[in-house]
Backbone bond lengths (Angstrom), bond angles and torsions (degrees), N, CA, C in turn:
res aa  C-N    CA-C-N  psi(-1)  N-CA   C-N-CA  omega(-1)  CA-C   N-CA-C  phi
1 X - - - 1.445 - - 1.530 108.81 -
2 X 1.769 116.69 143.81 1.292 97.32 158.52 1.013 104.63 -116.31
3 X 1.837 104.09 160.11 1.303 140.96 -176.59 1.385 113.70 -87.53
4 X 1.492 121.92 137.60 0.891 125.68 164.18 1.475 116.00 -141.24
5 X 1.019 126.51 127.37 1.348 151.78 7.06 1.252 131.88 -79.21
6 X 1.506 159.31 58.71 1.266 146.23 -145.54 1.676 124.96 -53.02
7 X 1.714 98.85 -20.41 1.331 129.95 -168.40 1.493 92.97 -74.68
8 X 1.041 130.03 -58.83 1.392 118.77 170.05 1.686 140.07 -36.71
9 X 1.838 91.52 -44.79 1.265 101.36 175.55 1.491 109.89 -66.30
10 X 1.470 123.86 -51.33 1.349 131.48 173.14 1.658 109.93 -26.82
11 X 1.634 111.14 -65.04 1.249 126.73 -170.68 1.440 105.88 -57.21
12 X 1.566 132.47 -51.88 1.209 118.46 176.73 1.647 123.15 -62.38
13 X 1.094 108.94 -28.09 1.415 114.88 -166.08 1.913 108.22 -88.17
14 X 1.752 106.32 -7.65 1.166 124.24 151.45 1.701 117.39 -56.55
15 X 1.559 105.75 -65.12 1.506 100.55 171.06 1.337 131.14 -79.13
16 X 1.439 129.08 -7.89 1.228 144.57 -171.48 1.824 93.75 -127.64
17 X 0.811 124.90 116.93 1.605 144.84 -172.68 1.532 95.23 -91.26
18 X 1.244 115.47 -61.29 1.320 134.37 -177.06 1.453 122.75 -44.11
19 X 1.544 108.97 -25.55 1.095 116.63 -167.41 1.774 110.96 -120.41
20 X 1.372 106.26 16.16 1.255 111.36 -164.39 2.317 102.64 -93.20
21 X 1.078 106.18 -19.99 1.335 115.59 -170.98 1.339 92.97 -92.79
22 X 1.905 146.19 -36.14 1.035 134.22 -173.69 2.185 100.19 -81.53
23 X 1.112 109.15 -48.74 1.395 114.80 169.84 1.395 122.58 -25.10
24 X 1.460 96.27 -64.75 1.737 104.42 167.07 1.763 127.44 -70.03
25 X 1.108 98.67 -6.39 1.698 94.38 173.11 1.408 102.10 -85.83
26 X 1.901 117.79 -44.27 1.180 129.41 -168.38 1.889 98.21 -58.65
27 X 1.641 122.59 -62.36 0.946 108.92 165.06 1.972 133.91 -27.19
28 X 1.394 93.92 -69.05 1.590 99.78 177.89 1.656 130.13 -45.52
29 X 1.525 99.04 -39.48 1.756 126.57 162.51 1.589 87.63 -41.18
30 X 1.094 106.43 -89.26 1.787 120.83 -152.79 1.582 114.52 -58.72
31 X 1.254 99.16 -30.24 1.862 110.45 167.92 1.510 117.15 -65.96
32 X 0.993 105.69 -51.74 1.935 108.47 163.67 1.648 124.42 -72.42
33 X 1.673 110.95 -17.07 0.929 106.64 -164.23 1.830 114.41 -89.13
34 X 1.265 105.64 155.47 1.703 107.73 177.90 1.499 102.81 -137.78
35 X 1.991 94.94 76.43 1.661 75.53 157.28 1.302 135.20 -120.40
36 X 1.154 124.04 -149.35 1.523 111.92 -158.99 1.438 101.88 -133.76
37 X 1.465 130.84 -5.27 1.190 138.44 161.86 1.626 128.47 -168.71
38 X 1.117 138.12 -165.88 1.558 135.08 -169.70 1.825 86.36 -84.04
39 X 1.040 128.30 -57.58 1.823 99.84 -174.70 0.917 136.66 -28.23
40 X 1.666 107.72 -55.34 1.446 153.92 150.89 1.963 101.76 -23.46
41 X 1.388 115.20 -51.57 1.312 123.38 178.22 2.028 105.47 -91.69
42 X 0.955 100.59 0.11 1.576 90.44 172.49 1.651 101.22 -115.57
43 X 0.886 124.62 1.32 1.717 110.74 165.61 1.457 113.43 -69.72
44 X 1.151 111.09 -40.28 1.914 122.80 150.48 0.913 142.41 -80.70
45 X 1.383 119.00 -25.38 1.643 125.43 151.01 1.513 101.80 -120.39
46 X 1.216 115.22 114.68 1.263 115.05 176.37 1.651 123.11 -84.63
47 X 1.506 100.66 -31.11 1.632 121.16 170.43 1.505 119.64 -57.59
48 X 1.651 102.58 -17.03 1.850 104.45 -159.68 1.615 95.90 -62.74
49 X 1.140 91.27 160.77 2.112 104.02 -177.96 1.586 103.03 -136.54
50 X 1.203 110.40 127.56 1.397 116.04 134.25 1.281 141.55 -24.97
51 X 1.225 150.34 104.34 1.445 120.40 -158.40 1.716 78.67 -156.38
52 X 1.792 117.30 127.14 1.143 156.83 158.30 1.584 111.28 -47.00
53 X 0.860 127.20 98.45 2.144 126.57 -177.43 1.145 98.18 -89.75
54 X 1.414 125.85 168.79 1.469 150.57 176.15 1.369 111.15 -55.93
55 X 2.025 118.05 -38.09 1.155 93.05 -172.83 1.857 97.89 -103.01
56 X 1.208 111.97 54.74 1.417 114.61 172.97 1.900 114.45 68.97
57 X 1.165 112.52 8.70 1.741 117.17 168.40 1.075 114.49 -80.02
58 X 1.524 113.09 155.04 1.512 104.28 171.18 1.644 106.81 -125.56
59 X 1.300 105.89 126.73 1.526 122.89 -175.55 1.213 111.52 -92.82
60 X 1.402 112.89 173.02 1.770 102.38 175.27 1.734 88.89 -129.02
61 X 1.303 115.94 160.79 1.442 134.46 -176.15 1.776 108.28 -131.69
62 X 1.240 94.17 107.49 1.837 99.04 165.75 1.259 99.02 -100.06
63 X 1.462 95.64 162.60 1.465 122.40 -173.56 1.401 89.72 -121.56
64 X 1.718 108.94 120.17 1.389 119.00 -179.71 1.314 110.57 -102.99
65 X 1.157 146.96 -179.98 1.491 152.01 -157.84 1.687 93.88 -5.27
66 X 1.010 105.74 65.81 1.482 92.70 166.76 1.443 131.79 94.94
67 X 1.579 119.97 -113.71 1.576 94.98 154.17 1.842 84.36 -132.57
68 X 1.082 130.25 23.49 1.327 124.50 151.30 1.977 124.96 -38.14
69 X 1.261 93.51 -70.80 1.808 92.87 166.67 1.536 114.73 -124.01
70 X 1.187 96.63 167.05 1.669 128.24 167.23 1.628 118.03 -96.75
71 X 1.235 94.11 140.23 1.291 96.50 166.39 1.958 99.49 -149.36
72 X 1.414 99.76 149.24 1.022 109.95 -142.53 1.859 91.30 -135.44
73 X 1.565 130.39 111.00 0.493 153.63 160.00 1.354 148.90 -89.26
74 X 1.436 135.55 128.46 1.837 115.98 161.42 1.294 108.21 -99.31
75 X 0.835 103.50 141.83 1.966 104.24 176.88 1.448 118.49 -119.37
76 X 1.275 131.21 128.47 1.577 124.61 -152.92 2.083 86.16 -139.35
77 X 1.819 95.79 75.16 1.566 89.31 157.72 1.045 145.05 -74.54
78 X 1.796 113.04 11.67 1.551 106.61 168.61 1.291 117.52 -92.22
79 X 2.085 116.63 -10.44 1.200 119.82 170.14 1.722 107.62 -105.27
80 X 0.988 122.44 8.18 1.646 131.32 -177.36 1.681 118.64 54.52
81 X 1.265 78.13 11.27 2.053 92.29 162.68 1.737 121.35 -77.10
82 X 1.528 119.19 147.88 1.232 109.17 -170.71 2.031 81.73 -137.16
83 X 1.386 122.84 134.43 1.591 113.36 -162.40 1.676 64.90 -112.38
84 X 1.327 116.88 153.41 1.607 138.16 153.08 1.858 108.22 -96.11
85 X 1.255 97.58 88.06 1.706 100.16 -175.66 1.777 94.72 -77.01
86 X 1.363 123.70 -47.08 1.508 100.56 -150.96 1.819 99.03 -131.68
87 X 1.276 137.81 147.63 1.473 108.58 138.28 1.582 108.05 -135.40
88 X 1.152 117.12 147.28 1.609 118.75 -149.66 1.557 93.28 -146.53
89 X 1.507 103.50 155.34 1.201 118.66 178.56 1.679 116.60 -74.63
90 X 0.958 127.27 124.05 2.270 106.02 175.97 1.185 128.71 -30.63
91 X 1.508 126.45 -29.20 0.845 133.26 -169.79 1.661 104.79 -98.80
92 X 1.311 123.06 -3.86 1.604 128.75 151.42 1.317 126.42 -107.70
93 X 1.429 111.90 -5.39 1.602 122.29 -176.50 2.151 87.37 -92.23
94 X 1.138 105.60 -37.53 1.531 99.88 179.59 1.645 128.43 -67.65
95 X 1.253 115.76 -7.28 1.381 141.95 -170.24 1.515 111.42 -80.76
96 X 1.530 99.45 -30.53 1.728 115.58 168.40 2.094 105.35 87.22
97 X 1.398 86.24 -26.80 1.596 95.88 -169.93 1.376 100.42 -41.96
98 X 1.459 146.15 -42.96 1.364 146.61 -179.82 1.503 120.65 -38.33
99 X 1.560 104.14 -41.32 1.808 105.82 -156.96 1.946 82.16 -78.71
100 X 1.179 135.38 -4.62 1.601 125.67 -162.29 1.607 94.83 -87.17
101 X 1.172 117.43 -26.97 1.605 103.49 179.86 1.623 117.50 -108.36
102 X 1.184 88.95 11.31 1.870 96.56 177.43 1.501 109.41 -95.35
């Protein structure tokens, strides 16, 4: 699949140190990977969710190092693109304020 934005991941894993070694596996996963739907993405992330946005999309949300961060994704498996819309701390991914501009 490609990823888009990578620049993002870089940038978070700039301010979050912690989160820079789970980022890059999540990257590498999704760079080799070819799948064909969210099942397909839960044999490797089994935690990922579905989650419904404001303007009626449905995104998927990994839980990175744990339940420390979010990362917040669209995933388009009929073009094998994965867009990195958000990555947020838990304690701002829990606030809900996110799904209002997605």
């Amino acid at each position: 699949m490609r990823i888009i934005s990578r620049k993002g991941l870089r940038e978070f894993a700039e301010r979050h140190a912690d989160a820079a070694e789970p980022l890059q596996k999540w990257y590498a996963l999704f760079r080799a990977a070819k799948w064909e739907n969210l099942q397909d993405v839960r044999r490797v992330y089994p935690h990922a969710d579905a989650v419904t946005v404001a303007s009626g999309n449905t995104v998927t949300v990994f839980n990175i190092r744990g339940n420390k961060y979010r990362l917040i994704a669209a995933i388009h498996f009929n073009r094998q693109r994965v867009y990195v819309l958000r990555l947020l701390r838990h304690a701002e991914y829990s606030k809900n304020f996110w799904k209002d501009s997605l």
